[in-house]
PyMOL Python script that loads the backbone (N, CA, C, O; Angstrom):
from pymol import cmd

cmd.read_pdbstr("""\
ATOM      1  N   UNK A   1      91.524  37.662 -31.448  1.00  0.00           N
ATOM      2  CA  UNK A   1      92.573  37.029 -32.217  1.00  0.00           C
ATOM      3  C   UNK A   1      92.384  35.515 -32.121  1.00  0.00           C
ATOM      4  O   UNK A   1      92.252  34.841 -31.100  1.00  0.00           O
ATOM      5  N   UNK A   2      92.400  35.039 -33.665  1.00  0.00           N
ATOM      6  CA  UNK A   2      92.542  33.420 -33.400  1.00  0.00           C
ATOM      7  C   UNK A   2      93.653  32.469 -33.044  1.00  0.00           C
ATOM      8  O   UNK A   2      94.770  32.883 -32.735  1.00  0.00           O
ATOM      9  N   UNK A   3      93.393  31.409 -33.081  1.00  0.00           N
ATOM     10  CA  UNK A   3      94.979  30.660 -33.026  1.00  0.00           C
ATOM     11  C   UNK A   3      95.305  30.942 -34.389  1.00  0.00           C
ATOM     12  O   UNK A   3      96.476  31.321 -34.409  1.00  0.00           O
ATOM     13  N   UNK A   4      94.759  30.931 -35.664  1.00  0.00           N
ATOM     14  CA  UNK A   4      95.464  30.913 -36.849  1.00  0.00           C
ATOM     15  C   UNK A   4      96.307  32.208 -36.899  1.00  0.00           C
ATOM     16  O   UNK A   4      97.507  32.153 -37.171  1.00  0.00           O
ATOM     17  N   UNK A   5      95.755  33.227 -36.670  1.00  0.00           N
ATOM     18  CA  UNK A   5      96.196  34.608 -36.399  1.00  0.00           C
ATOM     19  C   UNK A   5      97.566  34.696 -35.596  1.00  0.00           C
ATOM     20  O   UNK A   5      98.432  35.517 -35.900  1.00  0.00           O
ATOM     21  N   UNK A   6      97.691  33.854 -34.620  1.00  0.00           N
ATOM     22  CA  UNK A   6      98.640  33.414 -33.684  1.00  0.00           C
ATOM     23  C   UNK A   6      99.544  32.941 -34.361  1.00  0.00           C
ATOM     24  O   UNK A   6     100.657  33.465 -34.407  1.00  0.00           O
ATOM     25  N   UNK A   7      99.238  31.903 -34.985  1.00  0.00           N
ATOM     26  CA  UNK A   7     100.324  31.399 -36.267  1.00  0.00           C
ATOM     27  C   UNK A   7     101.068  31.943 -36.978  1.00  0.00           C
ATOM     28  O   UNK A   7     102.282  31.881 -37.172  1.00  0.00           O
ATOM     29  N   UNK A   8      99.790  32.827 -37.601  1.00  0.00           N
ATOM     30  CA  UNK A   8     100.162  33.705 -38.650  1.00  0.00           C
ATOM     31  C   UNK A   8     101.606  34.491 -38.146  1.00  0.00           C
ATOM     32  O   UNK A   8     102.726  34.409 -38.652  1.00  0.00           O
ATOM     33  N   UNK A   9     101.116  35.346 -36.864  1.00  0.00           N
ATOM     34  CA  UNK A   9     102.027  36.269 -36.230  1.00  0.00           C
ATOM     35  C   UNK A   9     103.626  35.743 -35.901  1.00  0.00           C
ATOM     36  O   UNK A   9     104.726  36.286 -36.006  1.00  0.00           O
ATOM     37  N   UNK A  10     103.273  34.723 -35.556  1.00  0.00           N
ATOM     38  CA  UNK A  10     104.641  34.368 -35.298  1.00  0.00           C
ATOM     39  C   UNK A  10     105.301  33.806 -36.069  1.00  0.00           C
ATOM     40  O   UNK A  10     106.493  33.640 -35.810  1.00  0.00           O
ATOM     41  N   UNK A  11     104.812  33.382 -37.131  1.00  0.00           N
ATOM     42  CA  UNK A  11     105.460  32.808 -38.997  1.00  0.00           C
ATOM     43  C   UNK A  11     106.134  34.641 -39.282  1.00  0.00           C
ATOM     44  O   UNK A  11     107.364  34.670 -39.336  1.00  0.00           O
ATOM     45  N   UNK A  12     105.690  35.519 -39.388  1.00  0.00           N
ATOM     46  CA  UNK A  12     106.012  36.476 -39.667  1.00  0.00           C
ATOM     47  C   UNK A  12     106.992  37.427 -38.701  1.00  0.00           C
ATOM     48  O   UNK A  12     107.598  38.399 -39.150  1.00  0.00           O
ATOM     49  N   UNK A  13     107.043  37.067 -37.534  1.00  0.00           N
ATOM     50  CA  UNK A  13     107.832  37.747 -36.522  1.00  0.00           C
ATOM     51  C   UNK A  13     109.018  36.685 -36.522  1.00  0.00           C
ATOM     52  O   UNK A  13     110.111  37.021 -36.065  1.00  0.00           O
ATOM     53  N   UNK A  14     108.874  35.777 -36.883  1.00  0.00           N
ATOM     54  CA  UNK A  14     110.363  35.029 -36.243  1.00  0.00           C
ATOM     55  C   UNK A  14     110.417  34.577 -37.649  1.00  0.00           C
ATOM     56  O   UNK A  14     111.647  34.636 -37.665  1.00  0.00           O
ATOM     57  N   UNK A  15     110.149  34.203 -38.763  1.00  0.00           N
ATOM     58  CA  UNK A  15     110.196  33.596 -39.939  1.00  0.00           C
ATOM     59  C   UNK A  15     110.677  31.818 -40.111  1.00  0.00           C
ATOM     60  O   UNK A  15     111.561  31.256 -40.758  1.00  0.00           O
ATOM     61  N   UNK A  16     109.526  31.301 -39.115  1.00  0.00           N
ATOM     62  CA  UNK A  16     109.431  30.034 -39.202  1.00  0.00           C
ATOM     63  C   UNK A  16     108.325  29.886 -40.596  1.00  0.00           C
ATOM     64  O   UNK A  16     107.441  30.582 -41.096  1.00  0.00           O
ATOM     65  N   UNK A  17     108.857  28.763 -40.826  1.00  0.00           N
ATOM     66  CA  UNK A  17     107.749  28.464 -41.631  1.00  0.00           C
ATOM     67  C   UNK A  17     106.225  28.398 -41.012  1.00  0.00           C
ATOM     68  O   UNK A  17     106.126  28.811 -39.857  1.00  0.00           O
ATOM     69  N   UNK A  18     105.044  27.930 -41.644  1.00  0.00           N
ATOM     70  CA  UNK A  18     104.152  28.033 -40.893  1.00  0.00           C
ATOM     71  C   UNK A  18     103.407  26.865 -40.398  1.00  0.00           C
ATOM     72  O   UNK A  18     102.405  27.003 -39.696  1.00  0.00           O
ATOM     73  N   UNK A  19     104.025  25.340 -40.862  1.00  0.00           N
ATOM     74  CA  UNK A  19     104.199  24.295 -39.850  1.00  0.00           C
ATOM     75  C   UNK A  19     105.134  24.865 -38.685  1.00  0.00           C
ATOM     76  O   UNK A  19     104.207  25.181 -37.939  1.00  0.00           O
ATOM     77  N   UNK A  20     105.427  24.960 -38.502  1.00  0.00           N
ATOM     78  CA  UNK A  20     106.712  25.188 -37.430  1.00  0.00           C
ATOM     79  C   UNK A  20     106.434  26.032 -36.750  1.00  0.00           C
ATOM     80  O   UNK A  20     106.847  25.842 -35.606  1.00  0.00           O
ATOM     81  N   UNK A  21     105.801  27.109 -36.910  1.00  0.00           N
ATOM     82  CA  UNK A  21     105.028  28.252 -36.153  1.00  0.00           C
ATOM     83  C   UNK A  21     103.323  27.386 -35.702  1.00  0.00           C
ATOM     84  O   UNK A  21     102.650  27.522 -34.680  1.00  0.00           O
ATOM     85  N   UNK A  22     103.100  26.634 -36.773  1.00  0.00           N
ATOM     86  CA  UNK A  22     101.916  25.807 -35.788  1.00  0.00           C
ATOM     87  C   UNK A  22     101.896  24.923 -34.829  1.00  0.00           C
ATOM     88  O   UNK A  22     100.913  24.554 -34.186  1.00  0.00           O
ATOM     89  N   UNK A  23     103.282  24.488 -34.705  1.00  0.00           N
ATOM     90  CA  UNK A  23     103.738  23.412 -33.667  1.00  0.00           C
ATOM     91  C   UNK A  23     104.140  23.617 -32.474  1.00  0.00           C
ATOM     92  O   UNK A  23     103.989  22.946 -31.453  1.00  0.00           O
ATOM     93  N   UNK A  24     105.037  25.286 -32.803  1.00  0.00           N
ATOM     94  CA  UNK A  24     105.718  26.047 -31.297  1.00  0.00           C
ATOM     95  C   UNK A  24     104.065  26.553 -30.880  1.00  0.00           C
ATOM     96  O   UNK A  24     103.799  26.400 -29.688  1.00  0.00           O
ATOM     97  N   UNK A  25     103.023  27.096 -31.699  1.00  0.00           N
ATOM     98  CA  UNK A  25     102.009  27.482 -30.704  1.00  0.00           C
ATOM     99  C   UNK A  25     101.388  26.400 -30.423  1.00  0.00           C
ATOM    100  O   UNK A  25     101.401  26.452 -29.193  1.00  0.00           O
ATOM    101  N   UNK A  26     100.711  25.205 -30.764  1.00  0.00           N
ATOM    102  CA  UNK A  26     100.236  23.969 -30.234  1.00  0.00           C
ATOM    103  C   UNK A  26     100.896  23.543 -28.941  1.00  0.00           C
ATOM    104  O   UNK A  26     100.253  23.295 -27.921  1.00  0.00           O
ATOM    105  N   UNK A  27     102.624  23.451 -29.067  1.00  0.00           N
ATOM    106  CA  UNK A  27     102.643  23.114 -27.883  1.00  0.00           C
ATOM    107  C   UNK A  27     102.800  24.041 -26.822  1.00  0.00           C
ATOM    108  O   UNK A  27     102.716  23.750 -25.629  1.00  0.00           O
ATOM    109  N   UNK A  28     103.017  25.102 -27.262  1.00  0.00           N
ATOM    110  CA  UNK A  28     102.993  26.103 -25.942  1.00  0.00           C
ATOM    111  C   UNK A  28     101.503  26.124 -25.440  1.00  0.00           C
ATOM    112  O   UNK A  28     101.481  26.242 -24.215  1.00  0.00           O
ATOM    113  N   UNK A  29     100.127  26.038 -26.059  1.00  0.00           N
ATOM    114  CA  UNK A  29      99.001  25.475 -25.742  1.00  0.00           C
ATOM    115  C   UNK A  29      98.514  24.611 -24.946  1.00  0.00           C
ATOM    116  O   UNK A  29      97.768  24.729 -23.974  1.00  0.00           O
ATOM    117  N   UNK A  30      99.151  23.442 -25.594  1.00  0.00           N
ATOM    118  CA  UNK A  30      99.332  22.138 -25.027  1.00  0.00           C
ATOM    119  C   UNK A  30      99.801  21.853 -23.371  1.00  0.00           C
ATOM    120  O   UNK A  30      99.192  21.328 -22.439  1.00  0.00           O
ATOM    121  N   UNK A  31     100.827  22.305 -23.450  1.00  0.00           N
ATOM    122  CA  UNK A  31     101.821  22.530 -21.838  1.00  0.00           C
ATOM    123  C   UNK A  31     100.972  23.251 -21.018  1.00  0.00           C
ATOM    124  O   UNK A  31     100.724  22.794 -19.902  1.00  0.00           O
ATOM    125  N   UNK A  32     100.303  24.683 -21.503  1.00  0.00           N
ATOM    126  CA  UNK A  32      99.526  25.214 -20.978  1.00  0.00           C
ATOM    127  C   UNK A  32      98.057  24.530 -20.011  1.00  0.00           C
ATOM    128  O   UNK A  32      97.641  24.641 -18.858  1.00  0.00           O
ATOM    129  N   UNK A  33      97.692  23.903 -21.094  1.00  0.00           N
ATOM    130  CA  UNK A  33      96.544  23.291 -20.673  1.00  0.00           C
ATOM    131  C   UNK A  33      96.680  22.181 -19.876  1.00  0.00           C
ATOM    132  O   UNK A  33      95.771  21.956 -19.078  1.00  0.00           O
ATOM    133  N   UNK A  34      97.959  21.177 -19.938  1.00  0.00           N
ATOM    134  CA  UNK A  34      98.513  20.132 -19.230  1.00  0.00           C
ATOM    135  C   UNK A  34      98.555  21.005 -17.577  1.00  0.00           C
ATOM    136  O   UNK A  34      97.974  20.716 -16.531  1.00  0.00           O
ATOM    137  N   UNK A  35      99.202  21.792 -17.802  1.00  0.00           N
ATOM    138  CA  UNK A  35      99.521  22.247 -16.541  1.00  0.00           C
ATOM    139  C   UNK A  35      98.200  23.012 -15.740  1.00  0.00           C
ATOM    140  O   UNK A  35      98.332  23.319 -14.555  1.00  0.00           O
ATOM    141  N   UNK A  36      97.441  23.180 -16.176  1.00  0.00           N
ATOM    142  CA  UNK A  36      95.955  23.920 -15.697  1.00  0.00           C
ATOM    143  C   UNK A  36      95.440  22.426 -15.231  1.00  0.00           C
ATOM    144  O   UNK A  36      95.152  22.140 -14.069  1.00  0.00           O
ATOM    145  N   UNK A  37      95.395  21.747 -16.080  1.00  0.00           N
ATOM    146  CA  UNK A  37      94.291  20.351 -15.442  1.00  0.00           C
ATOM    147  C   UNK A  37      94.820  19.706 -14.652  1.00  0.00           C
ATOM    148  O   UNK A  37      94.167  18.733 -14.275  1.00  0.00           O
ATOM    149  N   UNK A  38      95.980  19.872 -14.129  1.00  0.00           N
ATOM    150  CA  UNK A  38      97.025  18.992 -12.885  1.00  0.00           C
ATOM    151  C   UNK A  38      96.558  20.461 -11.676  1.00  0.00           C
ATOM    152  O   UNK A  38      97.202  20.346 -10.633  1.00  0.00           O
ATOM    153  N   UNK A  39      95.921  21.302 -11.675  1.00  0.00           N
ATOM    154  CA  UNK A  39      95.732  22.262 -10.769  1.00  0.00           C
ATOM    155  C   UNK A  39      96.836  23.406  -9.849  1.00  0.00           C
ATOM    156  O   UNK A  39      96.789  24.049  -8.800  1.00  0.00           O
ATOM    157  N   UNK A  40      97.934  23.143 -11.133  1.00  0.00           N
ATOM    158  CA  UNK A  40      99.018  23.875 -11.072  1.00  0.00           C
ATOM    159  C   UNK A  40      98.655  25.625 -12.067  1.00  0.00           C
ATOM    160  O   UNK A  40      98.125  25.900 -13.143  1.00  0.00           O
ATOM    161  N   UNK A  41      99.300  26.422 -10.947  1.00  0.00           N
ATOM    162  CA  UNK A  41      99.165  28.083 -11.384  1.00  0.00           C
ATOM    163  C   UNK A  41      99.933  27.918 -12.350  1.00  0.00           C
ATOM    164  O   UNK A  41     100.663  26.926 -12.351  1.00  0.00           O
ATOM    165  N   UNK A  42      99.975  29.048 -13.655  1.00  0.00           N
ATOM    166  CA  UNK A  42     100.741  29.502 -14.775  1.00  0.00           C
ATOM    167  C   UNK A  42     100.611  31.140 -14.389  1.00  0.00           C
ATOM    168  O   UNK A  42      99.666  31.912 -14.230  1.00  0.00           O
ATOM    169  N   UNK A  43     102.269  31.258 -14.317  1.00  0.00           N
ATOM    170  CA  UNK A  43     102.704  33.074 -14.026  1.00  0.00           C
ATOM    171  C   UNK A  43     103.530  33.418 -15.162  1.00  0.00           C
ATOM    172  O   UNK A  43     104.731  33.149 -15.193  1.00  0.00           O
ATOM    173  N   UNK A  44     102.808  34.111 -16.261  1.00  0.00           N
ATOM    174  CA  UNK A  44     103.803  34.920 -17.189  1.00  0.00           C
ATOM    175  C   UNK A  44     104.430  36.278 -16.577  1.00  0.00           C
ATOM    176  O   UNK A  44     103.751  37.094 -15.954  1.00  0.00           O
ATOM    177  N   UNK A  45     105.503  36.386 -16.776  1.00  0.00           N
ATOM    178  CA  UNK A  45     106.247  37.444 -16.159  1.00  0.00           C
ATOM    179  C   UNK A  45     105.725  39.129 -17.202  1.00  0.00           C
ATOM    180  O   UNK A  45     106.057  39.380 -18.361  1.00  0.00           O
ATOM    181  N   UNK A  46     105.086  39.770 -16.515  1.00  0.00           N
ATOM    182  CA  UNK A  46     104.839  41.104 -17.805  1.00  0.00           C
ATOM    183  C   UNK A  46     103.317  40.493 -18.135  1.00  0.00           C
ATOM    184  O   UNK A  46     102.503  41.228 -18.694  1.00  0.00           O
ATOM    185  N   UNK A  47     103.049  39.468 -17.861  1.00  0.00           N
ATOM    186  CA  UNK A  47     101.592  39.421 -18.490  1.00  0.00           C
ATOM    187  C   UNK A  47     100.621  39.342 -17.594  1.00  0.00           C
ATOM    188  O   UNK A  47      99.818  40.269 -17.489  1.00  0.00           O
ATOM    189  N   UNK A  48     100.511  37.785 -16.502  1.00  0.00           N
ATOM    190  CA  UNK A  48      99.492  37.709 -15.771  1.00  0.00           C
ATOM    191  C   UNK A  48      99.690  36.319 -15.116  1.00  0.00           C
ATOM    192  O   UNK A  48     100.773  35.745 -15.226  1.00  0.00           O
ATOM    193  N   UNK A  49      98.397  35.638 -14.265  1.00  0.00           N
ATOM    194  CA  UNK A  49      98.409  34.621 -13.947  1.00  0.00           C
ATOM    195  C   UNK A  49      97.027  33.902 -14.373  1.00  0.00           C
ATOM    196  O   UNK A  49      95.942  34.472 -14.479  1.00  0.00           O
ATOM    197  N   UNK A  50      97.271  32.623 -14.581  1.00  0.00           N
ATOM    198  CA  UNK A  50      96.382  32.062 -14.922  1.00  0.00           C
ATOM    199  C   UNK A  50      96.106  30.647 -13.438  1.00  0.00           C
ATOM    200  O   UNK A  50      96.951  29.993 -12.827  1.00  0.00           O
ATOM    201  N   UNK A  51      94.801  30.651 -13.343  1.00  0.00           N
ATOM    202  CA  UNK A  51      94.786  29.807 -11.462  1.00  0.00           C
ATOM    203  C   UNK A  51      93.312  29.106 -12.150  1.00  0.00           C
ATOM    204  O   UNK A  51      92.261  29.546 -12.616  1.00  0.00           O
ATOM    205  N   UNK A  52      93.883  27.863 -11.924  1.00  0.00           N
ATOM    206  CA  UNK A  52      92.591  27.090 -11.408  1.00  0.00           C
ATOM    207  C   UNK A  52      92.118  27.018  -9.990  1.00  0.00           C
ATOM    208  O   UNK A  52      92.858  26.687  -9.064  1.00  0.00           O
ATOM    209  N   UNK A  53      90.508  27.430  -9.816  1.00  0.00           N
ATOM    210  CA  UNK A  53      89.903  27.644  -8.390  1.00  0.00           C
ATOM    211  C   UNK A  53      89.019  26.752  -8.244  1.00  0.00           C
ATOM    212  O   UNK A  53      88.466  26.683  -9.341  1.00  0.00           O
ATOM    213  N   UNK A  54      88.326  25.683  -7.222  1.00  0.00           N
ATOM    214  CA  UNK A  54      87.250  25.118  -7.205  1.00  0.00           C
ATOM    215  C   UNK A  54      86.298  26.037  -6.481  1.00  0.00           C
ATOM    216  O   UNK A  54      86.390  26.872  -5.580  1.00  0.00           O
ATOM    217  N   UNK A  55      85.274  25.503  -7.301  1.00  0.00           N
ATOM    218  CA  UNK A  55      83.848  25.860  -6.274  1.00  0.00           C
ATOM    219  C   UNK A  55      83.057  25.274  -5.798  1.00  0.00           C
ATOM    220  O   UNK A  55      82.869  24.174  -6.317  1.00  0.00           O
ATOM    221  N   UNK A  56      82.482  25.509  -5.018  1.00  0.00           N
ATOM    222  CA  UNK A  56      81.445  24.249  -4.033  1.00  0.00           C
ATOM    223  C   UNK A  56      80.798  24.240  -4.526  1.00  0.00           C
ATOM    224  O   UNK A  56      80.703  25.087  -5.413  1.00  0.00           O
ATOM    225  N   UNK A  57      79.587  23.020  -4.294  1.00  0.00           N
ATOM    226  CA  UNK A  57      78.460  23.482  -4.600  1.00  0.00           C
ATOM    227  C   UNK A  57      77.514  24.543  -4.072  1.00  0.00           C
ATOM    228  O   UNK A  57      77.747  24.958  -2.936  1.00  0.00           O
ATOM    229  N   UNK A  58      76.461  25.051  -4.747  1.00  0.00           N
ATOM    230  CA  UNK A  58      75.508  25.845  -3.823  1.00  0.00           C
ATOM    231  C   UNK A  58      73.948  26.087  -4.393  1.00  0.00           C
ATOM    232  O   UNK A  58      73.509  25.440  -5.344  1.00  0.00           O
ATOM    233  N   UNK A  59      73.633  26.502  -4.104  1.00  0.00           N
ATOM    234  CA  UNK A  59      71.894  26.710  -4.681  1.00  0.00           C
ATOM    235  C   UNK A  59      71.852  27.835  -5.113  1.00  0.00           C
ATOM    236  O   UNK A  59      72.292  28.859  -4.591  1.00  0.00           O
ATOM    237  N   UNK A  60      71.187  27.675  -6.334  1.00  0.00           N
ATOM    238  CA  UNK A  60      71.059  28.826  -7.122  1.00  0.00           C
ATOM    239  C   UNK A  60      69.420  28.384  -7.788  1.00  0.00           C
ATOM    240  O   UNK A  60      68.888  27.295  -7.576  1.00  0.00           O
ATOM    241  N   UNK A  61      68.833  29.460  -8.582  1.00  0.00           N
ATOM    242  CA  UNK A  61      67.607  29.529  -8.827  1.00  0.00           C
ATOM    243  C   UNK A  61      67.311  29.624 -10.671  1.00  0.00           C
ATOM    244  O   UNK A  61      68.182  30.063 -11.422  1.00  0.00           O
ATOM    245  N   UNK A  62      66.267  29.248 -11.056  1.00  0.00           N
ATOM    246  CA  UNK A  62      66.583  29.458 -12.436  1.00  0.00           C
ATOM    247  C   UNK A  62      65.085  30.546 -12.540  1.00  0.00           C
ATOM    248  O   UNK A  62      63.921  30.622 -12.146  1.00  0.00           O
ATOM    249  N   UNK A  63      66.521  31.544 -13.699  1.00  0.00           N
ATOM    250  CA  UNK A  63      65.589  32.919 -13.255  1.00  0.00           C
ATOM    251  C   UNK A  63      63.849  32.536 -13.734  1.00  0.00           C
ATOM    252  O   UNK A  63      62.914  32.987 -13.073  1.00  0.00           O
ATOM    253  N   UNK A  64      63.662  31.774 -14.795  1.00  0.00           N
ATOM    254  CA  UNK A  64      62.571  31.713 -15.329  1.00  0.00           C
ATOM    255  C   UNK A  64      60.954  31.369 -14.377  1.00  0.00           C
ATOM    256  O   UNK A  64      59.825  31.858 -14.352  1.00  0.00           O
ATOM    257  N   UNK A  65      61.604  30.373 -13.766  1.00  0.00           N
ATOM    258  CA  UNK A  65      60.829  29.611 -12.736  1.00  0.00           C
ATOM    259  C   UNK A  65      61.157  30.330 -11.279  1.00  0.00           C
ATOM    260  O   UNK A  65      60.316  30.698 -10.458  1.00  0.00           O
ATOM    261  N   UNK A  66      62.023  30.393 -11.213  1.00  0.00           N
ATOM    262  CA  UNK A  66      62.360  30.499  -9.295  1.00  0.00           C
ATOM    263  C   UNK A  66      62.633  29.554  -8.724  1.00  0.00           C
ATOM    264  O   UNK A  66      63.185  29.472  -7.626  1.00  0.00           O
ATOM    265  N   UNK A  67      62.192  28.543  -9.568  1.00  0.00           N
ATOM    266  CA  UNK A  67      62.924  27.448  -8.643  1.00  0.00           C
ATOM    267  C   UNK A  67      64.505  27.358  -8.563  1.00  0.00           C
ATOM    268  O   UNK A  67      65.440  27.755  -9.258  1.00  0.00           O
ATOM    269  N   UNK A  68      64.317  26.458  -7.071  1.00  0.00           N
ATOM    270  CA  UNK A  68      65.901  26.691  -6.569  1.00  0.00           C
ATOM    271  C   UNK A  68      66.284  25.302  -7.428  1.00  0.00           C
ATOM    272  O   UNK A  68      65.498  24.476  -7.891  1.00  0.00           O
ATOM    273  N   UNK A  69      67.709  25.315  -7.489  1.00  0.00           N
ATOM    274  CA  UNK A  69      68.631  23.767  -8.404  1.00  0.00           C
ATOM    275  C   UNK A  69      69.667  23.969  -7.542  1.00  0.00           C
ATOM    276  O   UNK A  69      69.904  25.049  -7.001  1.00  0.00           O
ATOM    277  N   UNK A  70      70.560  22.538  -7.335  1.00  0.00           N
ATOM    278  CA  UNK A  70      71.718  22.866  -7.287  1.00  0.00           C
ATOM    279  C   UNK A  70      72.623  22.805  -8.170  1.00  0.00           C
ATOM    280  O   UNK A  70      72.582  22.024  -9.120  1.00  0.00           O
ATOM    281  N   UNK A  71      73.618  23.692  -7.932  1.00  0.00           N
ATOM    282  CA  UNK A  71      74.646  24.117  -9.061  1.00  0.00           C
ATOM    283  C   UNK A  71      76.077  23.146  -8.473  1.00  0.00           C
ATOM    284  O   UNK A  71      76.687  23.386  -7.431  1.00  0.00           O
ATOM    285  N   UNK A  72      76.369  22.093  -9.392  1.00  0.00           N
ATOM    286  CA  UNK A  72      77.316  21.458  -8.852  1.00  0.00           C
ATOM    287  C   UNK A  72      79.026  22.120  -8.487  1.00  0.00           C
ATOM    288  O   UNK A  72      79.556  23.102  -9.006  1.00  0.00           O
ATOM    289  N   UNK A  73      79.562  21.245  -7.492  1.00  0.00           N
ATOM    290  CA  UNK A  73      80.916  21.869  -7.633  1.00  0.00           C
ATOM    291  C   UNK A  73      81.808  21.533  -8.914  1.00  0.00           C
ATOM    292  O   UNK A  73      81.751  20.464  -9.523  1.00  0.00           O
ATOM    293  N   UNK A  74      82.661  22.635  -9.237  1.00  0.00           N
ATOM    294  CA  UNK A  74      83.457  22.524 -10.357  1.00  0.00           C
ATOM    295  C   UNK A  74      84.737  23.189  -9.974  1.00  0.00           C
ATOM    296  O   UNK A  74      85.145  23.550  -8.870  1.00  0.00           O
ATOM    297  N   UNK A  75      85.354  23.272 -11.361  1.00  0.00           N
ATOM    298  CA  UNK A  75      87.233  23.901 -11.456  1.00  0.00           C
ATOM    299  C   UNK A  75      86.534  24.941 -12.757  1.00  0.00           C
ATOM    300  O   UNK A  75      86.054  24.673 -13.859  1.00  0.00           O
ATOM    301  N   UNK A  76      86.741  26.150 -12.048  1.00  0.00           N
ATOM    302  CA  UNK A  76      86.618  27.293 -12.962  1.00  0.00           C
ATOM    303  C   UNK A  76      88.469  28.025 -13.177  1.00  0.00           C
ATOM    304  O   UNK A  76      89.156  28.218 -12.174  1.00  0.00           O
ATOM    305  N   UNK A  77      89.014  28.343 -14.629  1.00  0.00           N
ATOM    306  CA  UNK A  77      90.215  28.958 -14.510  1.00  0.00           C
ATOM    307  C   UNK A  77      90.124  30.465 -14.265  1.00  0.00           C
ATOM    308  O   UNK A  77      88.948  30.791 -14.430  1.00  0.00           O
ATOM    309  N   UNK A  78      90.899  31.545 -13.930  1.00  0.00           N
ATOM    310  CA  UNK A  78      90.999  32.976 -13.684  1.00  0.00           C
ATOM    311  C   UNK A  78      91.707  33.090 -14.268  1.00  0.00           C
ATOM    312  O   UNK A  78      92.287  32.083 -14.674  1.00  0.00           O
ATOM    313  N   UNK A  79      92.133  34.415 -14.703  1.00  0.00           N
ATOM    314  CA  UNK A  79      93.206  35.377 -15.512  1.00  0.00           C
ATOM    315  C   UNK A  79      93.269  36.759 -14.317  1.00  0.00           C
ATOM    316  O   UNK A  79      92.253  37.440 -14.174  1.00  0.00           O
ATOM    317  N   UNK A  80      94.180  36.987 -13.737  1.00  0.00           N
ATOM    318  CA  UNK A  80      94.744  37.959 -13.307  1.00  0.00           C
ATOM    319  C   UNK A  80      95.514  38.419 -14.471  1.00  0.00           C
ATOM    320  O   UNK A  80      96.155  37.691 -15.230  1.00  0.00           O
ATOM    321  N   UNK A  81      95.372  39.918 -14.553  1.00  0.00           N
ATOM    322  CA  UNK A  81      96.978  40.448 -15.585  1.00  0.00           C
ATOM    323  C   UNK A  81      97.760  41.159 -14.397  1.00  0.00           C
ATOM    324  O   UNK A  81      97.410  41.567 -13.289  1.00  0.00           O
ATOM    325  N   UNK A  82      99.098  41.134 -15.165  1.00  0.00           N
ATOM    326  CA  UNK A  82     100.086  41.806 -14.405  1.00  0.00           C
ATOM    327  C   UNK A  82     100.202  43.330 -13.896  1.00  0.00           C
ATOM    328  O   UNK A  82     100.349  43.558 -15.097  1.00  0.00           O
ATOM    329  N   UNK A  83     100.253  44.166 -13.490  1.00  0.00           N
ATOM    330  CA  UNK A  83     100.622  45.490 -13.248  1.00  0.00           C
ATOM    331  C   UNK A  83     100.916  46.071 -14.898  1.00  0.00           C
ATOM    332  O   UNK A  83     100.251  46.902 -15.516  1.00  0.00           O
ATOM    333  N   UNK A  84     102.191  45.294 -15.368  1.00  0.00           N
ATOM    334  CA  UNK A  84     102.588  45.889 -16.715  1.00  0.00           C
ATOM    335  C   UNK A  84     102.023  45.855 -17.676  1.00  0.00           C
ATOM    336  O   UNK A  84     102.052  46.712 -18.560  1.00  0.00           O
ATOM    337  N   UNK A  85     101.246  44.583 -17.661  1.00  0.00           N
ATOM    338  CA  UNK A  85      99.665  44.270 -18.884  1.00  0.00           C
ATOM    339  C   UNK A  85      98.679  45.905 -18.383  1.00  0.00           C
ATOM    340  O   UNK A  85      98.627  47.001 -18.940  1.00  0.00           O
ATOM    341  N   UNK A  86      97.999  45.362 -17.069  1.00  0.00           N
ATOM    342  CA  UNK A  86      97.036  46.785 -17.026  1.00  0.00           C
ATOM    343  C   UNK A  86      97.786  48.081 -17.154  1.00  0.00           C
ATOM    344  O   UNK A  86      97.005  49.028 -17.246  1.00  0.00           O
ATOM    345  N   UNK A  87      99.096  48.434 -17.191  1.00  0.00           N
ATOM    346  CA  UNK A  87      99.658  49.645 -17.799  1.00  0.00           C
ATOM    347  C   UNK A  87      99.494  49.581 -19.449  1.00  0.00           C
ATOM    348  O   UNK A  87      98.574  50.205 -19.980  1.00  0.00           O
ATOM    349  N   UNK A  88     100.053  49.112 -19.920  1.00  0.00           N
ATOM    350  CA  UNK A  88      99.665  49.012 -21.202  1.00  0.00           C
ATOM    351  C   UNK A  88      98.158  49.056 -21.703  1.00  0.00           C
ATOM    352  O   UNK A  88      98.002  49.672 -22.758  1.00  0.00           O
ATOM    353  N   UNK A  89      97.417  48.697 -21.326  1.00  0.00           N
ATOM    354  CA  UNK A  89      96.324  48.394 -21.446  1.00  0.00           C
ATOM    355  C   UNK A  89      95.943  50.315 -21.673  1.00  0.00           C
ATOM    356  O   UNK A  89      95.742  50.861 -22.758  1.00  0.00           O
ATOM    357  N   UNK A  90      95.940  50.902 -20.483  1.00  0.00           N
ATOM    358  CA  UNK A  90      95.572  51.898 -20.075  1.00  0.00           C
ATOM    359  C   UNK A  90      96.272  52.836 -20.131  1.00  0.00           C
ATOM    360  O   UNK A  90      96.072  53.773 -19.358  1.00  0.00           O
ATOM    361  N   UNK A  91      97.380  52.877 -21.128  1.00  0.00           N
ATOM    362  CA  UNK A  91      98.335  53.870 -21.698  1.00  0.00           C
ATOM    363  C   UNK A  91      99.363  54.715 -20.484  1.00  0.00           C
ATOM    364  O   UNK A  91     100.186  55.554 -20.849  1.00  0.00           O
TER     365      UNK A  91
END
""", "prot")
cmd.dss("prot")
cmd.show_as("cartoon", "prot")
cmd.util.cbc("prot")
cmd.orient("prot")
């Protein structure tokens, strides 16, 4: 599903227009992503969690060569789903 799709859905479920349905999903986006890059968790209730984790660095190899590189440290995000997401999911 895209964001337009996203749009779409919620122009039609709530009957905003579809500026107005592009603005409530932008900023619910927006907040989203604000709050991920400050290294703060996001917990939807019924859905899941979303966690920024760092990783160290470490050595890793590139399959082609074998040679070893290092792989720098970074901020990778996760998605846990909820209990009630993987029920649904799995009928």
């Amino acid at each position: 599903m895209t964001k337009a799709e996203i749009i779409k859905a919620v122009n039609e479920k709530i009957g905003f227009s579809k500026r107005d349905s592009a603005e409530i999903v932008e900023l619910v986006f927006d907040t989203m992503k604000e709050t991920l890059e400050r290294g703060q968790k996001i917990k939807i209730s019924g859905f899941g969690n979303f966690v920024v984790r760092e990783k160290r660095p470490r050595i890793g190899r590139n399959p082609q060569t074998g040679e070893e590189i290092e792989i720098s440290a970074r901020r990778v995000l996760t998605f846990k789903p909820s209990q009630v997401l993987k029920s649904a999911l799995n009928g």
